[in-house]
VOPAGU-2260 file (C-alpha; in pm, 1 decimal, decimal comma):
REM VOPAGU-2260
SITE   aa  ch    i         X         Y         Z
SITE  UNK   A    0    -856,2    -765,1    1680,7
SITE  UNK   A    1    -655,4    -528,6    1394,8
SITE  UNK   A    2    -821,3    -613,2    1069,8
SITE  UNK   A    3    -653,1    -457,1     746,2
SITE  UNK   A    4    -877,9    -510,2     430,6
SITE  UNK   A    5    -758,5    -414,4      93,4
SITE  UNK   A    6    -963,8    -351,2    -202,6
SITE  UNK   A    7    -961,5    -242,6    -538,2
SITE  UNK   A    8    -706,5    -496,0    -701,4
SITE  UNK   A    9    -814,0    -654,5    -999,4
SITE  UNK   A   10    -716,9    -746,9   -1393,5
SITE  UNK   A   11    -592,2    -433,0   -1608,2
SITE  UNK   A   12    -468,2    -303,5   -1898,3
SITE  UNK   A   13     -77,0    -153,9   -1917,4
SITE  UNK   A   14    -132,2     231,8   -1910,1
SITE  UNK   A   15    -434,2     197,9   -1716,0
SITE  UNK   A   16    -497,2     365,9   -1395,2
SITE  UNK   A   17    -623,8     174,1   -1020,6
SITE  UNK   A   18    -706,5     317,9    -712,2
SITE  UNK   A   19    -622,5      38,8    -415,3
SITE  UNK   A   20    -821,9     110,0     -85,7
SITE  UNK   A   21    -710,1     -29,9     260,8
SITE  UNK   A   22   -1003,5     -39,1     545,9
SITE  UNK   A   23    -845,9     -25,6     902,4
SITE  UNK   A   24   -1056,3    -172,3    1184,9
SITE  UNK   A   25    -940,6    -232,0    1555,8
SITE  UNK   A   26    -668,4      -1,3    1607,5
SITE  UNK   A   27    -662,0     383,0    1689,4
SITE  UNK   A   28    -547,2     419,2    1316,2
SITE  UNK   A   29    -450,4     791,7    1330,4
SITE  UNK   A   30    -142,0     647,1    1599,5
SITE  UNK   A   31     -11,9     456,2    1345,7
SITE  UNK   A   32     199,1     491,6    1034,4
SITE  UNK   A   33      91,7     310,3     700,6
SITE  UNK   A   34     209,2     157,4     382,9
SITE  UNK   A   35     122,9     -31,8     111,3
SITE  UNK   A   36     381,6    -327,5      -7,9
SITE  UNK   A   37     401,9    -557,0    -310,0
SITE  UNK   A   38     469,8    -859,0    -408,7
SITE  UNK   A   39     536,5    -991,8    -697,9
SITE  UNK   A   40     612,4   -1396,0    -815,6
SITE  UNK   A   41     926,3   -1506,6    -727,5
SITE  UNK   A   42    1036,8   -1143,0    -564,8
SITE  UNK   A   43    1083,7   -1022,5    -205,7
SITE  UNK   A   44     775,8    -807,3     -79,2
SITE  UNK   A   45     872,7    -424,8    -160,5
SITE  UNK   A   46     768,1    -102,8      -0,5
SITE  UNK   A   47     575,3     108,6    -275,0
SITE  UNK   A   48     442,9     383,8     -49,7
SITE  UNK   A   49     432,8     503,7     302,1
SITE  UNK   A   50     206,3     757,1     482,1
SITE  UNK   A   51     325,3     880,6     861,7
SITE  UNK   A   52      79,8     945,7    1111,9
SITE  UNK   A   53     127,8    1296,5    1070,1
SITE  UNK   A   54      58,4    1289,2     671,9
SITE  UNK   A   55     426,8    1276,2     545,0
SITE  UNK   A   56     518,6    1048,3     240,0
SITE  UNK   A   57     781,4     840,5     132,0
SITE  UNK   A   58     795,7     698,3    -234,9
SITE  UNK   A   59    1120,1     481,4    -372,3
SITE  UNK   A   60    1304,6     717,2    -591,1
SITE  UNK   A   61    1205,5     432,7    -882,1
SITE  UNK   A   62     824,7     500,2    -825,2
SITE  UNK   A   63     781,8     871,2    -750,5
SITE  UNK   A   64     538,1    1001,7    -984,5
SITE  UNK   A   65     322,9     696,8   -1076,1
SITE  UNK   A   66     220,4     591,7    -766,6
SITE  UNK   A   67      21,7     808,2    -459,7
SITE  UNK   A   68      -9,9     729,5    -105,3
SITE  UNK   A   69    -301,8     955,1     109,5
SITE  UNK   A   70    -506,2     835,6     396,9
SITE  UNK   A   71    -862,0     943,3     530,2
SITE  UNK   A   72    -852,8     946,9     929,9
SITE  UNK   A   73   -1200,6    1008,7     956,3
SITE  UNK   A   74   -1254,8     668,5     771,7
SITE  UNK   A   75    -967,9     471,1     885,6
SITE  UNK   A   76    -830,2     417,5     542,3
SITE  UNK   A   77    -543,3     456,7     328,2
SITE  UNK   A   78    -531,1     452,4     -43,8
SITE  UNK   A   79    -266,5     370,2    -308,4
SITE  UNK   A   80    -321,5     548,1    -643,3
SITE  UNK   A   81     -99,0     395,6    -919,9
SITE  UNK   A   82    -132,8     556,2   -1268,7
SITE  UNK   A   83      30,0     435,2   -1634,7
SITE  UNK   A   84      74,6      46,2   -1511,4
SITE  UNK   A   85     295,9    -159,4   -1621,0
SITE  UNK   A   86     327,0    -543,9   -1675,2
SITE  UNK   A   87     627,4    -566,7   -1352,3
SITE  UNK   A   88     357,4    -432,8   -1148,9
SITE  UNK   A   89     177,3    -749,0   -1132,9
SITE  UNK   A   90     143,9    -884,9    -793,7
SITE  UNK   A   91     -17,9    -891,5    -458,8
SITE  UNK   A   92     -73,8    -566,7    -269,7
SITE  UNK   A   93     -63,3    -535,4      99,5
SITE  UNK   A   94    -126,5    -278,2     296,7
SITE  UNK   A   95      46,2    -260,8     618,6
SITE  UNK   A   96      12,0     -46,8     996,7
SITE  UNK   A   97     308,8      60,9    1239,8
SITE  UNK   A   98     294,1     256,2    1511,5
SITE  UNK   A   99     648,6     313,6    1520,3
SITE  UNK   A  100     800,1     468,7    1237,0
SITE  UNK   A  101    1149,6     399,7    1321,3
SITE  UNK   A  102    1191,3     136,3    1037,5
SITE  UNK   A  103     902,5     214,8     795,4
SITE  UNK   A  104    1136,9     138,8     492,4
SITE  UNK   A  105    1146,7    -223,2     613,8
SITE  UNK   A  106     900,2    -475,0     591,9
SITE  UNK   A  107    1006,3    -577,4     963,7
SITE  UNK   A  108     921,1    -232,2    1094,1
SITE  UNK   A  109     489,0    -281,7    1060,3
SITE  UNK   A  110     281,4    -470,5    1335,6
SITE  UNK   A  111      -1,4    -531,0    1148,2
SITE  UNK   A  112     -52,8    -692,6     783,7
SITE  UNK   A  113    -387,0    -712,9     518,2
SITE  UNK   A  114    -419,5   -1019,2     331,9
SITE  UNK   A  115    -365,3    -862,2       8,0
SITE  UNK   A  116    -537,2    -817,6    -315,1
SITE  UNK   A  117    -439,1    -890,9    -668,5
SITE  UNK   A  118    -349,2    -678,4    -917,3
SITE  UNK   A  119    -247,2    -790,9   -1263,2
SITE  UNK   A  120    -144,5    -577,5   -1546,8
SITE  UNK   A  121    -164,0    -716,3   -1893,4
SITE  UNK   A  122       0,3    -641,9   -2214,2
């Protein structure tokens, strides 16, 4: 079955740097589009990144330039790079698959879900 795994989360500082990895098992992963979403307590899940099949990327205008989306077809992963946290960015980080891209700004528009990891960003 799909599997999405994300790694990487963990406890940082504000200002610091993290690198969040997403392992993609059980699909043809280069047919599908990827993201990774967060969500923080008491907010609706948001889209942070996105990656199309082909290698184009979307950022909200609100995170361009701290965050960095790339994936590695030859290793079926994707990878979030998020520089100069902050505090709001606490939360739990998804990363998610579609294979259509006709909604990719939506959470509706993915088939396939990770389980998330943790990231928390202290003052």
């Amino acid at each position: 079955q799909v599997q999405l795994v994300e790694s990487g989360g963990g406890l940082v500082l504000a200002g610091d740097s993290l690198t969040l990895t997403c392992a993609a098992s059980g699909l043809t992963f280069s047919d599908y589009g990827m993201a990774w979403f967060r969500q923080a307590p008491g907010n609706e899940r948001e889209l942070l990144a996105a990656i199309s099949k082909r290698g184009t990327t979307y950022y909200p205008e609100s995170l361009k330039g701290r965050f960095t989306i790339s994936r590695d077809n030859s290793k079926n992963t994707v990878q979030v790079q998020m520089s100069t946290l902050k505090p709001e960015d606490t939360g739990v980080y998804h990363c998610a698959a579609a294979q259509s891209w006709s909604k990719f700004v939506v959470d509706s528009g993915y088939d396939y879900w990770g389980q998330g990891t943790q990231v928390t960003v202290s003052s």
